[in-house]
N, CA, C and O atoms as a Tripos MOL2 file, in Angstrom:
@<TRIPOS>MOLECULE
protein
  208   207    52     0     0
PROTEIN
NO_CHARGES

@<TRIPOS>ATOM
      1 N         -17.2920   -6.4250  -22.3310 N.3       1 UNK1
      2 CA        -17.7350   -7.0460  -21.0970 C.3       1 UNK1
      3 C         -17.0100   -8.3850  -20.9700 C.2       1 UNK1
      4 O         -16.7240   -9.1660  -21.8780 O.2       1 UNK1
      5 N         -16.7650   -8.4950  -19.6350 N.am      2 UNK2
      6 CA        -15.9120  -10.0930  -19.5990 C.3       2 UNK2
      7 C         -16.4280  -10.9920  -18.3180 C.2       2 UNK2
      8 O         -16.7900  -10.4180  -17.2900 O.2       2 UNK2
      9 N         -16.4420  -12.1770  -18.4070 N.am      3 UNK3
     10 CA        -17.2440  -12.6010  -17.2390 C.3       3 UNK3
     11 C         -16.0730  -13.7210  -16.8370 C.2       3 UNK3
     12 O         -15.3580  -14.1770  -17.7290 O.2       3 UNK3
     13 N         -15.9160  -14.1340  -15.4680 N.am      4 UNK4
     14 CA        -15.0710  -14.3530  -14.6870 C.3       4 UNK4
     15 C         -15.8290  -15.4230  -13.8620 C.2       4 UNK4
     16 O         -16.5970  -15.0210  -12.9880 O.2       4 UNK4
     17 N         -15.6940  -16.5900  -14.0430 N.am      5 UNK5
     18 CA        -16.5030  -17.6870  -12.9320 C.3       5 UNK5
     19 C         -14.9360  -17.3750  -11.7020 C.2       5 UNK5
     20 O         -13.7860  -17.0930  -12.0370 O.2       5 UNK5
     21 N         -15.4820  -17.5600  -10.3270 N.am      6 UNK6
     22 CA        -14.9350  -17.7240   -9.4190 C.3       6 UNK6
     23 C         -15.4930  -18.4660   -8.2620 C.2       6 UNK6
     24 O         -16.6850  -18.4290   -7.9560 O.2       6 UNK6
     25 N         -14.5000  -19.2050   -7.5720 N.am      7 UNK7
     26 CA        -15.0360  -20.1350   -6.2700 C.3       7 UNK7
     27 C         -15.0630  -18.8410   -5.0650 C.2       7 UNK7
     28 O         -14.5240  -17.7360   -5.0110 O.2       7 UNK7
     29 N         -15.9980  -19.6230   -4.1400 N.am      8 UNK8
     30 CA        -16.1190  -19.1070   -3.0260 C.3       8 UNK8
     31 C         -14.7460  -18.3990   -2.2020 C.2       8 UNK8
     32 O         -14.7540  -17.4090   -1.4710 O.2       8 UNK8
     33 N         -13.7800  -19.1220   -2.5280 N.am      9 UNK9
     34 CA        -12.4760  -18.7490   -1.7880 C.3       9 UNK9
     35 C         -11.8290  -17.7170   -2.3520 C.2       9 UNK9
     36 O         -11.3900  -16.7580   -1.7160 O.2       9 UNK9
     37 N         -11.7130  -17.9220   -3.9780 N.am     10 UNK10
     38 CA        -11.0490  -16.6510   -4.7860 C.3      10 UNK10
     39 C         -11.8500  -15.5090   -4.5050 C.2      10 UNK10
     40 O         -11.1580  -14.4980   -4.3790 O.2      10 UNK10
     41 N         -13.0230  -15.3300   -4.3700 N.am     11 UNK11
     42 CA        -13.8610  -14.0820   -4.6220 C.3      11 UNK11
     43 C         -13.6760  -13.3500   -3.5670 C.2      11 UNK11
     44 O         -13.8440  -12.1300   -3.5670 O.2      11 UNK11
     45 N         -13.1260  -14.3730   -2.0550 N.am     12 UNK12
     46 CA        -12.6820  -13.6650   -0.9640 C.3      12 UNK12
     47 C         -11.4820  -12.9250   -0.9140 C.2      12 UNK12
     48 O         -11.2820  -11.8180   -0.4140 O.2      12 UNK12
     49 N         -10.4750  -13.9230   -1.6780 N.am     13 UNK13
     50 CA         -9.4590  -13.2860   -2.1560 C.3      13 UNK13
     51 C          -9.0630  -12.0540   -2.7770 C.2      13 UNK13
     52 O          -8.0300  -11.4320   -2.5280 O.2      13 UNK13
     53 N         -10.0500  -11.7130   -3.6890 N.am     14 UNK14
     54 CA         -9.7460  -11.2060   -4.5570 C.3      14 UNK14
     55 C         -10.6470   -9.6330   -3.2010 C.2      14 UNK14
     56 O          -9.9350   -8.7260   -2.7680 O.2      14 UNK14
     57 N         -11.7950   -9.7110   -2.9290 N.am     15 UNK15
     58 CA        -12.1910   -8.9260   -2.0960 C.3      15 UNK15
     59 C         -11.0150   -8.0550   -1.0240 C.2      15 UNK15
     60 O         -10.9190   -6.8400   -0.8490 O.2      15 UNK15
     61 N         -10.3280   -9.0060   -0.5080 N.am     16 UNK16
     62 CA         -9.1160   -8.9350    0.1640 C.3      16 UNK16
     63 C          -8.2610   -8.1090   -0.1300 C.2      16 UNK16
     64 O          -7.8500   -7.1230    0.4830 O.2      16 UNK16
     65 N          -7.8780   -8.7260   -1.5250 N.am     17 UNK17
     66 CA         -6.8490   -7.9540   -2.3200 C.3      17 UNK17
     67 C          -7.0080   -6.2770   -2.5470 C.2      17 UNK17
     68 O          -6.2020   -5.3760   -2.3180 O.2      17 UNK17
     69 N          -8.5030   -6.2360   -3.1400 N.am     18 UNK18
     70 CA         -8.9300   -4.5780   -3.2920 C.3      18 UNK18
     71 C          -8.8920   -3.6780   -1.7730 C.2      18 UNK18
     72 O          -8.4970   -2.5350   -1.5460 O.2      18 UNK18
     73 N          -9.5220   -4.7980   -0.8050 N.am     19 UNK19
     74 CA         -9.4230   -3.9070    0.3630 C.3      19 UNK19
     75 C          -7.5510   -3.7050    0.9520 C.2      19 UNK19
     76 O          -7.2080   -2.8150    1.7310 O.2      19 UNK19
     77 N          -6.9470   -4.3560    0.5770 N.am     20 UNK20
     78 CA         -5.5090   -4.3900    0.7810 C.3      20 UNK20
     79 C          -4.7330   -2.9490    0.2490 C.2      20 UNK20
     80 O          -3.9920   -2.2260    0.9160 O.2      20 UNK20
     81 N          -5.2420   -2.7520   -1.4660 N.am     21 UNK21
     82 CA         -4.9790   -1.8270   -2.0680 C.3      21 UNK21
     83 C          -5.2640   -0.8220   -1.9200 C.2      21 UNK21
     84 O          -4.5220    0.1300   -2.1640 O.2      21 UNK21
     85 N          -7.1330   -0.6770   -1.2020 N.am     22 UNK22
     86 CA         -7.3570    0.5430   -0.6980 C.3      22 UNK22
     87 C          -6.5220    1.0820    0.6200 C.2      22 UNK22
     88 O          -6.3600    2.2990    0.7090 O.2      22 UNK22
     89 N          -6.1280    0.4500    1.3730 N.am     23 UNK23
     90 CA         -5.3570    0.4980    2.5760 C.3      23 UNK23
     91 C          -4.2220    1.1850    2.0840 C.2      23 UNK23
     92 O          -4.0400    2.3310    2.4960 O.2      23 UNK23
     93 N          -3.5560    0.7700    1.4080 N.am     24 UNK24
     94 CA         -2.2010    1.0590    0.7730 C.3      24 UNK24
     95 C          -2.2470    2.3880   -0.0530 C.2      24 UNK24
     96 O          -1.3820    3.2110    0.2470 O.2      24 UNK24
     97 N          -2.8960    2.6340   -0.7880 N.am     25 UNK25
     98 CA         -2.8620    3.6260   -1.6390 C.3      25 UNK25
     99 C          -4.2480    4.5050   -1.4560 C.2      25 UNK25
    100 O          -4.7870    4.6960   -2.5470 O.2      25 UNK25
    101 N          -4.8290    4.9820   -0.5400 N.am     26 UNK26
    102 CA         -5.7400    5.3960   -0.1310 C.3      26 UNK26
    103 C          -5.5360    6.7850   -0.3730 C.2      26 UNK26
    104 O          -6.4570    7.3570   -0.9570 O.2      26 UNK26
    105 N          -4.7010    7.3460   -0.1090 N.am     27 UNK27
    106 CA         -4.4780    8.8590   -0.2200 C.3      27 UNK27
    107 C          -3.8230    9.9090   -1.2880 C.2      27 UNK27
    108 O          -3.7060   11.1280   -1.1610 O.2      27 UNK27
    109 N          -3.4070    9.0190   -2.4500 N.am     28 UNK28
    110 CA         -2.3040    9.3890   -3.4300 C.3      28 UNK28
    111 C          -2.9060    9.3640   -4.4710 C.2      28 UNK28
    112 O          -2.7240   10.2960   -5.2550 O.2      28 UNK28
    113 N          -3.8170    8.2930   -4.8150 N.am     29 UNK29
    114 CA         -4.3490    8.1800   -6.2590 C.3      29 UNK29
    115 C          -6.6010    8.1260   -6.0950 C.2      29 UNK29
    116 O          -7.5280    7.3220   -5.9880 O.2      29 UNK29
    117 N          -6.3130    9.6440   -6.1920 N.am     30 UNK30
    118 CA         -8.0490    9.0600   -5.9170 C.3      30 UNK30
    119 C          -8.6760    8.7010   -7.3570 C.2      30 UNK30
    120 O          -9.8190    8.2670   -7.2170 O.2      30 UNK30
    121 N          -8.3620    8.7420   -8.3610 N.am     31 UNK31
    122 CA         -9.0060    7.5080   -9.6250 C.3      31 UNK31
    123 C          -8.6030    6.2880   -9.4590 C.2      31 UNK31
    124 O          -9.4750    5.5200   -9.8660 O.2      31 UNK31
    125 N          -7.9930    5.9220   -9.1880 N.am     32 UNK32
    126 CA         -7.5850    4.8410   -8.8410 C.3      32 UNK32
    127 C          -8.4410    4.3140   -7.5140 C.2      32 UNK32
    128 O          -8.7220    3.1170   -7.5860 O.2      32 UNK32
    129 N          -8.8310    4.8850   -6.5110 N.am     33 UNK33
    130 CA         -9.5780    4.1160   -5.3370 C.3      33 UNK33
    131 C         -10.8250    4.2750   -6.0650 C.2      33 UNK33
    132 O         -11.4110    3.2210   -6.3090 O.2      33 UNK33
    133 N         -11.3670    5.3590   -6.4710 N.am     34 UNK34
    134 CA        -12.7040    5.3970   -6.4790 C.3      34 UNK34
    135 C         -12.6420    4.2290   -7.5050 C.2      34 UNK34
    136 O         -13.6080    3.4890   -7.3170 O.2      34 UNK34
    137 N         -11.7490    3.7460   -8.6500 N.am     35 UNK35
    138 CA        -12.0230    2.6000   -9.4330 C.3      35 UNK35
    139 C         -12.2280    1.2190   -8.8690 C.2      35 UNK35
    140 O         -12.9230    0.2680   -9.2280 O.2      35 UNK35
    141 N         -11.2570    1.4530   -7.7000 N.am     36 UNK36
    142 CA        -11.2990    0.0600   -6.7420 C.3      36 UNK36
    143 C         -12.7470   -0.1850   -6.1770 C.2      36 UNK36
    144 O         -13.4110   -1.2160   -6.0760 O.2      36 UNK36
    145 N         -13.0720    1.4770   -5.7530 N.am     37 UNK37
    146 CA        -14.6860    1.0760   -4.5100 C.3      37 UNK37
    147 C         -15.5070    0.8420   -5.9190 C.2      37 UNK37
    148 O         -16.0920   -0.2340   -5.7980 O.2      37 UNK37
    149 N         -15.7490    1.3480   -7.0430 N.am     38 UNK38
    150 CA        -16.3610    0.6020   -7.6630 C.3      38 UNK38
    151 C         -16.4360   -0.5340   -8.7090 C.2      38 UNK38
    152 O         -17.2370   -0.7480   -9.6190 O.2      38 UNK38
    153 N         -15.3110   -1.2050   -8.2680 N.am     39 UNK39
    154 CA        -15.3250   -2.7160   -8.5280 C.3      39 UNK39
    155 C         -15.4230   -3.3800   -7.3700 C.2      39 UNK39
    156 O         -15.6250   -4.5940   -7.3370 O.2      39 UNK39
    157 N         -15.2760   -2.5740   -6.2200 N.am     40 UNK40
    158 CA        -16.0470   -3.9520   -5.6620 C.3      40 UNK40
    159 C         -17.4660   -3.7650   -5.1740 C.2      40 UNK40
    160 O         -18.2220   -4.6840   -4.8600 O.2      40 UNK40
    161 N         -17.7120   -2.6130   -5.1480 N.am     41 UNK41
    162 CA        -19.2410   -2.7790   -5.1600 C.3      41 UNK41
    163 C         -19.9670   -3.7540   -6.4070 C.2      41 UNK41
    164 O         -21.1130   -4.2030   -6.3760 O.2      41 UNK41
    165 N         -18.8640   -3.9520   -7.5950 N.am     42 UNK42
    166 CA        -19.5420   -5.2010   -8.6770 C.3      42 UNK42
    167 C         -19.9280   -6.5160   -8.4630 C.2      42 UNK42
    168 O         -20.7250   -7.3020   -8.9750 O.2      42 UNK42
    169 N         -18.4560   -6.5220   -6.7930 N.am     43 UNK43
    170 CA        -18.7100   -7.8770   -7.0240 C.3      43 UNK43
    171 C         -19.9880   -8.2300   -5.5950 C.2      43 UNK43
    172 O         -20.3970   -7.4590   -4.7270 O.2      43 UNK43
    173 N         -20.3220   -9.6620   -5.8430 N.am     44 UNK44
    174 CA        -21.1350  -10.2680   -5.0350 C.3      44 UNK44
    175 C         -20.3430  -10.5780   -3.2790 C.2      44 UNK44
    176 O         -19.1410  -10.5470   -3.0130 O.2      44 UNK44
    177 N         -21.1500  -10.7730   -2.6200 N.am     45 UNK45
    178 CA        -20.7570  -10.6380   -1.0850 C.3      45 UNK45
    179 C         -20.4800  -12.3750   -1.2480 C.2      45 UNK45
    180 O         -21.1910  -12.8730   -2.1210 O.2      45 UNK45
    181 N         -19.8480  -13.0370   -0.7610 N.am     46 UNK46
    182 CA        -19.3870  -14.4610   -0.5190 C.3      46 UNK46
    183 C         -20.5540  -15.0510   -0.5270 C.2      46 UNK46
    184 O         -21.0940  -15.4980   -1.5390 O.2      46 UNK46
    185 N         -21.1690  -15.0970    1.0060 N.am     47 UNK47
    186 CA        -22.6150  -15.4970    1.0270 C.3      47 UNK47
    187 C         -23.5050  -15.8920    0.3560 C.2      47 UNK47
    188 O         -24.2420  -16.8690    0.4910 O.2      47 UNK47
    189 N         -23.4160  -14.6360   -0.8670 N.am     48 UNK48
    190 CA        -24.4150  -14.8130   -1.8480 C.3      48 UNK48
    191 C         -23.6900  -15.8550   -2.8570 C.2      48 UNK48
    192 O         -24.4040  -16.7920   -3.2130 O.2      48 UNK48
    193 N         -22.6560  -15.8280   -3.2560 N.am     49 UNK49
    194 CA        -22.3950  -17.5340   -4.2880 C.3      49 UNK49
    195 C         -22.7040  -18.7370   -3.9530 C.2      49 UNK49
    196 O         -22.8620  -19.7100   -4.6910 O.2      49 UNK49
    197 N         -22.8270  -18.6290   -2.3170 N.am     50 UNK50
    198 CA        -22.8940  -20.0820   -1.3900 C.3      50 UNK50
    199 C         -24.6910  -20.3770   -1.5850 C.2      50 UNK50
    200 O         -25.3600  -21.3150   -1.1520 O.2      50 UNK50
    201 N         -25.1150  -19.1780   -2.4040 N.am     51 UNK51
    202 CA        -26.6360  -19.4530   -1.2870 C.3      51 UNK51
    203 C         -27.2170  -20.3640   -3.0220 C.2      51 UNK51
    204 O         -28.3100  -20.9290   -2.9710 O.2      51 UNK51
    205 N         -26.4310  -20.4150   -4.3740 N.am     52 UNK52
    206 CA        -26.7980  -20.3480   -5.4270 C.3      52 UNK52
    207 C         -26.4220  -21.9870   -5.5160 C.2      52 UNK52
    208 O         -26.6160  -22.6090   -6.5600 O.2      52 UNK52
@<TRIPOS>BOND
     1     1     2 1
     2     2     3 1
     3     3     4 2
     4     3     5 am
     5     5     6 1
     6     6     7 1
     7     7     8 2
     8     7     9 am
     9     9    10 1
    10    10    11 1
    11    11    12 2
    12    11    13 am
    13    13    14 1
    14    14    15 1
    15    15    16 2
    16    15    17 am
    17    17    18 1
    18    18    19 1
    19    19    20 2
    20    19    21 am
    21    21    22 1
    22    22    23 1
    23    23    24 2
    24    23    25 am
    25    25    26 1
    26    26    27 1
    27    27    28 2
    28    27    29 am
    29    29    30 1
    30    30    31 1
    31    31    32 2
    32    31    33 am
    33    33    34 1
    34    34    35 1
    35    35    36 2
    36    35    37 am
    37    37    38 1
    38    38    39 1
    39    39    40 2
    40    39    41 am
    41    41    42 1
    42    42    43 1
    43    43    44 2
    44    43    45 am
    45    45    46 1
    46    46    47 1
    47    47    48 2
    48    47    49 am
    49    49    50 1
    50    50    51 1
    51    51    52 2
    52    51    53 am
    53    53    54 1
    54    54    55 1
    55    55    56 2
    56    55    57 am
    57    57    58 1
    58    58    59 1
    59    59    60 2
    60    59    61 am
    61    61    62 1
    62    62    63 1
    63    63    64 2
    64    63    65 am
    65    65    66 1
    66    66    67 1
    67    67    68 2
    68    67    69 am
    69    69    70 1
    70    70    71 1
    71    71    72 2
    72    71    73 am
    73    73    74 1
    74    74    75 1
    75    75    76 2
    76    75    77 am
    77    77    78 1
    78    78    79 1
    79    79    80 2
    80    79    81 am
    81    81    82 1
    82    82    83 1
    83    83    84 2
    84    83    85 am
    85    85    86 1
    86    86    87 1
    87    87    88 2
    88    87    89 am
    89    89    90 1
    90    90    91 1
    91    91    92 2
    92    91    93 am
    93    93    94 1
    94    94    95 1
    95    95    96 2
    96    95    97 am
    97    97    98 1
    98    98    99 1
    99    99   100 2
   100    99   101 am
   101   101   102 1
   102   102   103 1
   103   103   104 2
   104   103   105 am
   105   105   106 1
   106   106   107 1
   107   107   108 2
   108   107   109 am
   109   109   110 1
   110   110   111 1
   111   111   112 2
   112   111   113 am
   113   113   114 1
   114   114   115 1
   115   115   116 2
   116   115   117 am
   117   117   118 1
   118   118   119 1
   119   119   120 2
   120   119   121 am
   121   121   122 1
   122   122   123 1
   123   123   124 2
   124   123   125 am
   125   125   126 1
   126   126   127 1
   127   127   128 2
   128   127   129 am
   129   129   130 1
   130   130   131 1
   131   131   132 2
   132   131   133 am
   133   133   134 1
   134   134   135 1
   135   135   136 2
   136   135   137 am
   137   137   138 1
   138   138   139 1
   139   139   140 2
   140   139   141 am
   141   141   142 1
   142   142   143 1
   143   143   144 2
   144   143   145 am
   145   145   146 1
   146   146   147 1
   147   147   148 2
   148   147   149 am
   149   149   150 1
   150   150   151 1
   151   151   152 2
   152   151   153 am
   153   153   154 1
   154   154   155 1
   155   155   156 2
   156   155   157 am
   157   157   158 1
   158   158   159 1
   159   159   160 2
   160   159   161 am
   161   161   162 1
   162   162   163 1
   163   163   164 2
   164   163   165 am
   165   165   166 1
   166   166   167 1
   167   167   168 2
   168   167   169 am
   169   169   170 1
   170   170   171 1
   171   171   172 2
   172   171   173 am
   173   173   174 1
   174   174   175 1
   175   175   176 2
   176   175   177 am
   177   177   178 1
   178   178   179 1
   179   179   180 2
   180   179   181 am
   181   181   182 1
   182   182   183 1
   183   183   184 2
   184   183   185 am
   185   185   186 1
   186   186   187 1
   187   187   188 2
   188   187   189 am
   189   189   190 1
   190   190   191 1
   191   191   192 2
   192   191   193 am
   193   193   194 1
   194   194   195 1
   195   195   196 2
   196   195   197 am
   197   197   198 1
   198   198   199 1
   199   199   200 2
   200   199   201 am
   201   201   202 1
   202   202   203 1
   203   203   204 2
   204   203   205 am
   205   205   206 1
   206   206   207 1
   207   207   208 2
@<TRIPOS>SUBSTRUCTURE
     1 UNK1         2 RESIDUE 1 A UNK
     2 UNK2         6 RESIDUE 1 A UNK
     3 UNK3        10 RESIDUE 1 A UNK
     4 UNK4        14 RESIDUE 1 A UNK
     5 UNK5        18 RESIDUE 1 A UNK
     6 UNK6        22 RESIDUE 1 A UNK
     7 UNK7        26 RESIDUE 1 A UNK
     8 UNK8        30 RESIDUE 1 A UNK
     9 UNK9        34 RESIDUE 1 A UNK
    10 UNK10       38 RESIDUE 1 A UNK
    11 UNK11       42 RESIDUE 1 A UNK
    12 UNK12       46 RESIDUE 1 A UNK
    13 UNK13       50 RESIDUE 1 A UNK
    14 UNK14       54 RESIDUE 1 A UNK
    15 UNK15       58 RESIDUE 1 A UNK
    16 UNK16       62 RESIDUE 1 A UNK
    17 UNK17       66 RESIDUE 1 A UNK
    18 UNK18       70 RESIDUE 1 A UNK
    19 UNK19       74 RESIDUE 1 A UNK
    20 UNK20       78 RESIDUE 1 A UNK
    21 UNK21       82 RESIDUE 1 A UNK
    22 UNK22       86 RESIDUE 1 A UNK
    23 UNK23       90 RESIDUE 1 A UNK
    24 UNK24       94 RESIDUE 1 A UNK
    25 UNK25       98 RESIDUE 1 A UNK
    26 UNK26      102 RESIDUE 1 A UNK
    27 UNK27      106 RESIDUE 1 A UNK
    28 UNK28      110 RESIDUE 1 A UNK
    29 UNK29      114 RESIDUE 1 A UNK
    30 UNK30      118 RESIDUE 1 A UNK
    31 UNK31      122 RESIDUE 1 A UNK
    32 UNK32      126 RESIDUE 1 A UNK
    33 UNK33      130 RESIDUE 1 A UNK
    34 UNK34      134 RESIDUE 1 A UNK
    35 UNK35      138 RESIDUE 1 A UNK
    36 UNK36      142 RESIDUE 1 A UNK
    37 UNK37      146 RESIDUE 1 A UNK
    38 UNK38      150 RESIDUE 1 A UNK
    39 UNK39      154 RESIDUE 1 A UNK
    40 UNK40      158 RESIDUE 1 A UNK
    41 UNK41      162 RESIDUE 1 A UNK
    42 UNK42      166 RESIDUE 1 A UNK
    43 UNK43      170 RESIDUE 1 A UNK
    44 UNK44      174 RESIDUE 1 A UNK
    45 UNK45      178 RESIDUE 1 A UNK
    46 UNK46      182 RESIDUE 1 A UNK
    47 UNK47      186 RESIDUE 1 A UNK
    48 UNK48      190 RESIDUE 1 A UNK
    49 UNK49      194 RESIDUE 1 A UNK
    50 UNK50      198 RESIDUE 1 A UNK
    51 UNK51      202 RESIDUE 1 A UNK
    52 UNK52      206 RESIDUE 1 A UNK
């Protein structure tokens, strides 16, 4: 297990990034997306770091 502090801005980023990848490679590698949709279902919605 590894834990990852991130700011409000990276976590958007990084949200970004997965939805970028799903865009891109959506149709070619399905272990690979389904790994993506569930990392980001891990992570927290923006909102919620702001509200802490």
């Amino acid at each position: 297990m590894y834990t990852i502090d991130l700011q409000a801005e990276e976590l958007q980023l990084l949200r970004s990034a997965l939805r970028s990848y799903l865009q891109a490679f959506g149709h070619n590698e399905a272990d690979l997306v389904q790994a993506a949709k569930k990392l980001m279902l891990k992570l927290p919605e923006v909102a919620d770091t702001k509200a802490g």
